[in-house]
C-alpha positions in Angstrom: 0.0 0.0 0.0 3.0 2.1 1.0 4.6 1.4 -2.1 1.4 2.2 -4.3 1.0 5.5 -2.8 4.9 6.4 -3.4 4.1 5.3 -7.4 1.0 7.4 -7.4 3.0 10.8 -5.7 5.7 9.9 -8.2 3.5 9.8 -11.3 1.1 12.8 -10.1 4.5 14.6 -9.7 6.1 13.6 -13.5 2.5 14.7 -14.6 2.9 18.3 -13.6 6.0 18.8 -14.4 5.7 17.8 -17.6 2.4 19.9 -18.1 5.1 22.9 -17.3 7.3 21.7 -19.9 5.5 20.4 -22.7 8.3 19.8 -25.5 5.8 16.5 -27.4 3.6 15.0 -26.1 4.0 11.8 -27.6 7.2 11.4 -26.6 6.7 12.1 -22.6 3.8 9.5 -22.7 6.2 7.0 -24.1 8.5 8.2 -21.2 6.0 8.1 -18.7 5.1 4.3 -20.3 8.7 3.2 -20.0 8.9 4.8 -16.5 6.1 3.1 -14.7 6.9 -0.7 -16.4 10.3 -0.4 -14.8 8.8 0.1 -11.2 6.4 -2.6 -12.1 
């Protein structure tokens, strides 16, 4: 539970900053994607 909550912080936190920093969006969803199977 502890560990789900740290992923969820983690991901709300990639999520705004890369709302501030927008370079494509295609290419921060793959990031984002690649991010969350390695802490799977």
């Amino acid at each position: 539970m502890n560990q789900m909550n740290l992923t969820l912080l983690l991901s709300l936190l990639l999520l705004l900053v890369l709302a501030y920093s927008l370079p494509t969006v295609d290419s921060l969803a793959s990031k984002i994607l690649a991010i969350i199977d390695r802490i799977k």
